[in-house]
TIRO-2110 file (N, C-alpha, C; in Angstrom, 1 decimal):
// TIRO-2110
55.5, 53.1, 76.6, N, 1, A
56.4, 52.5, 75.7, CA, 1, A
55.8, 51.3, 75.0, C, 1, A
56.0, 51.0, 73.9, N, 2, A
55.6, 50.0, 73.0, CA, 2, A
56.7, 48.5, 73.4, C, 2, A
55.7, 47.4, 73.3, N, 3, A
56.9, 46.1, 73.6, CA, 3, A
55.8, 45.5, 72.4, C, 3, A
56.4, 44.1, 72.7, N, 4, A
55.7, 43.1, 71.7, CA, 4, A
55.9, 42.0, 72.8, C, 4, A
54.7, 41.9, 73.2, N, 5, A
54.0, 40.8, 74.4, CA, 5, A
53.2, 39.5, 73.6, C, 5, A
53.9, 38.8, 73.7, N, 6, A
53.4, 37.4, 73.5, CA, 6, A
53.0, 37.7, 72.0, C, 6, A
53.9, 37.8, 71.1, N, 7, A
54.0, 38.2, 69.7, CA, 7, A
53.2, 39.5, 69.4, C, 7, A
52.6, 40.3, 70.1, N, 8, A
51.4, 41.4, 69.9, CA, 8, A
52.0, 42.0, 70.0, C, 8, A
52.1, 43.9, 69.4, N, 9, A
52.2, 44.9, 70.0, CA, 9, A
51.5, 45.0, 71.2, C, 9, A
51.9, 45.8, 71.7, N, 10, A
51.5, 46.3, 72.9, CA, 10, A
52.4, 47.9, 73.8, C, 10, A
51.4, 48.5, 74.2, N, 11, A
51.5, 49.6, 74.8, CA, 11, A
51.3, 49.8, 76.0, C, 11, A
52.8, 50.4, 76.8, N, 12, A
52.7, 49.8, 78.5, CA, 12, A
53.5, 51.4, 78.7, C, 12, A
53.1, 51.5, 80.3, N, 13, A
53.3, 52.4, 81.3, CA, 13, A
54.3, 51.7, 81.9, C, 13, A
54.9, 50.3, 81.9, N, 14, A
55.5, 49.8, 82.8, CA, 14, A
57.0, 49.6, 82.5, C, 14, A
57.5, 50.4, 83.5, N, 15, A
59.6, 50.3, 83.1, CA, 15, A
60.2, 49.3, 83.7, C, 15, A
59.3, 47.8, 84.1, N, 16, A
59.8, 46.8, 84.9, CA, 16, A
59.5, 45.3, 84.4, C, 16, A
59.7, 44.5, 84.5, N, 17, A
59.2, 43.2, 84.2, CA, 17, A
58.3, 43.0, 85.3, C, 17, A
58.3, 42.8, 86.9, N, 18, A
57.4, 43.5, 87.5, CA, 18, A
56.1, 44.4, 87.2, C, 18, A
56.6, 45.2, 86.9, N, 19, A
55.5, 46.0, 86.5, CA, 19, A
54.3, 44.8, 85.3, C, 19, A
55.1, 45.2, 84.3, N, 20, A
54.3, 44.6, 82.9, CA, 20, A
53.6, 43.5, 83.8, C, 20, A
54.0, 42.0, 84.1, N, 21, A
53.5, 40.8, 85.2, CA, 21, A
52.1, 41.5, 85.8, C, 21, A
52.2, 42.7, 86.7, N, 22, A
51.5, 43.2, 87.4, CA, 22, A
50.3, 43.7, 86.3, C, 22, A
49.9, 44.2, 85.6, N, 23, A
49.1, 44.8, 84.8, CA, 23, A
48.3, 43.4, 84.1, C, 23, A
49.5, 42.5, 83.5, N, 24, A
48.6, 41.5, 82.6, CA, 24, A
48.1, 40.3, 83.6, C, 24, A
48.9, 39.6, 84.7, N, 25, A
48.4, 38.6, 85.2, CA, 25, A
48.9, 38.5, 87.2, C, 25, A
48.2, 39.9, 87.4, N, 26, A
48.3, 40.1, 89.0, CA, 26, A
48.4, 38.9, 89.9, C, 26, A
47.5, 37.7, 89.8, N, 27, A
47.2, 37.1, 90.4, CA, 27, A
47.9, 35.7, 90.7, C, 27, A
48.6, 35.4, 88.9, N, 28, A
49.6, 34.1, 88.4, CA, 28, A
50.4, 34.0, 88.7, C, 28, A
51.3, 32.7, 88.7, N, 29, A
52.6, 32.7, 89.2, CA, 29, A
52.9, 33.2, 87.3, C, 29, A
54.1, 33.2, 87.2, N, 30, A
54.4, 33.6, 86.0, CA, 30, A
55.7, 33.7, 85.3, C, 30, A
56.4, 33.5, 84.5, N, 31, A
57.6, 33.3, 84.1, CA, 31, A
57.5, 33.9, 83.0, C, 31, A
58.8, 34.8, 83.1, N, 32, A
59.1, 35.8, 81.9, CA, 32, A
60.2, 35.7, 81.2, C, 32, A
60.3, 36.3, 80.2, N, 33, A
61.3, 36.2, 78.7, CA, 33, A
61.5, 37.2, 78.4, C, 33, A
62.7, 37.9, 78.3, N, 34, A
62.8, 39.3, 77.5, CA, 34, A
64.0, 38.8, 76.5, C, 34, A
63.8, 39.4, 75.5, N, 35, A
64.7, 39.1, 74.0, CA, 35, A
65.0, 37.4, 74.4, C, 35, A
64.5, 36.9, 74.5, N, 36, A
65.1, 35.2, 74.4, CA, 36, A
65.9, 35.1, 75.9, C, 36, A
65.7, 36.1, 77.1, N, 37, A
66.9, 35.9, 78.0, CA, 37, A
65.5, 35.3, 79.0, C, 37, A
65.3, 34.5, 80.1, N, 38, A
64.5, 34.0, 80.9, CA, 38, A
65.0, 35.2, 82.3, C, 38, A
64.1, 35.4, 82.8, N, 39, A
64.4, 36.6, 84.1, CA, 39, A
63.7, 36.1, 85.4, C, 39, A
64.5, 35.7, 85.7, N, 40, A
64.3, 34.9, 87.2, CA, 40, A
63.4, 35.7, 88.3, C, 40, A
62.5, 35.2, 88.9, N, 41, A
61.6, 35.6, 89.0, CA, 41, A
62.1, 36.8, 90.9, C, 41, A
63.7, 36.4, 91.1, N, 42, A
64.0, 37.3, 92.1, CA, 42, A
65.1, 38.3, 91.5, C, 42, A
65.1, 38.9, 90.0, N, 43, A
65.6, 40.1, 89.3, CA, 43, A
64.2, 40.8, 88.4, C, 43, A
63.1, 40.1, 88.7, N, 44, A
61.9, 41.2, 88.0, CA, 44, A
61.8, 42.2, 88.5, C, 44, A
62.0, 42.5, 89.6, N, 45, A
61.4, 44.4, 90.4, CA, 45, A
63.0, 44.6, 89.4, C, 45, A
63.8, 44.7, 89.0, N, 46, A
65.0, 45.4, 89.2, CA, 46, A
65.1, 45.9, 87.3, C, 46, A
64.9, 44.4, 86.9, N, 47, A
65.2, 43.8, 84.9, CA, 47, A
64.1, 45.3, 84.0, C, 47, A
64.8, 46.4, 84.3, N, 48, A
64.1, 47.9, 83.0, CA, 48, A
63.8, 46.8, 81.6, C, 48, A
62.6, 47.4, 81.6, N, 49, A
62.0, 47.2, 79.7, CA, 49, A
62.6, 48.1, 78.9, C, 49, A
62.6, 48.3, 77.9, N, 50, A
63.0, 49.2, 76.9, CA, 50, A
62.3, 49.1, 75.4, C, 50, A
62.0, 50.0, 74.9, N, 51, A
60.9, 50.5, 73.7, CA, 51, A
61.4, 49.3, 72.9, C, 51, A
60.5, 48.6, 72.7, N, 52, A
60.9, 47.4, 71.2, CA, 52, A
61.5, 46.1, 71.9, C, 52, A
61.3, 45.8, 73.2, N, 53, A
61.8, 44.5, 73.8, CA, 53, A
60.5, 43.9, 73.2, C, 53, A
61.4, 42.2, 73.1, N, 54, A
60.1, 40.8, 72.8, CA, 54, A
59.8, 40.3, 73.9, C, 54, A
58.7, 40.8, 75.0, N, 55, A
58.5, 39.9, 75.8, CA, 55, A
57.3, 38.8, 76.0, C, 55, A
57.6, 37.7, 76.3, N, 56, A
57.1, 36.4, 77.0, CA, 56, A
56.7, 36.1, 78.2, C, 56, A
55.4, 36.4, 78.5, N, 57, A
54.7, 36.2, 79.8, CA, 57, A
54.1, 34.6, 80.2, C, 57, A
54.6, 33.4, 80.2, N, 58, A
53.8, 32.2, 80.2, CA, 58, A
53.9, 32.2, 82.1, C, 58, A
52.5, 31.7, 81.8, N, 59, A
51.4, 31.1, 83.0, CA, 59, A
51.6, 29.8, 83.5, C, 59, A
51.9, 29.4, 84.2, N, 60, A
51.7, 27.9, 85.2, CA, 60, A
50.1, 27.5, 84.7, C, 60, A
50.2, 25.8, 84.4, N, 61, A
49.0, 25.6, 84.1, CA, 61, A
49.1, 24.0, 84.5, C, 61, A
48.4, 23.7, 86.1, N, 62, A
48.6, 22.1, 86.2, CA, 62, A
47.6, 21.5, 86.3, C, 62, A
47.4, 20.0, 86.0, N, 63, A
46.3, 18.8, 86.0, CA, 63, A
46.6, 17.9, 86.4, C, 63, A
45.8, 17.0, 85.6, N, 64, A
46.4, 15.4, 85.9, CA, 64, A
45.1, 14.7, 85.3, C, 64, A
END
């Protein structure tokens, strides 16, 4: 299915937010966005993608 990942097309195998997470950043903690709605990170295995969602993958990134 086609989405639009962090303003890009993109072409995914994945029917989950879960999933998509898993493919682009296995390793990150990570916080997601689909159509402007935030998806808590304990409804991702469950939240279906669908052909033409905008999703928002942002990464934790700390210093000092």
């Amino acid at each position: 299915m086609r989405v639009l990942l962090n303003g890009e097309p993109y072409e995914t195998a994945a029917r989950f937010v879960s999933e998509l997470i898993a493919e682009q950043a296995p390793a990150a903690r990570v916080a997601a966005v689909v159509n402007d709605r935030v998806v808590p990170a304990a409804e991702q295995a469950a939240a279906a993608l669908a052909e033409g969602d905008r999703v928002e993958l942002l990464t934790f990134a700390g210093g000092g």
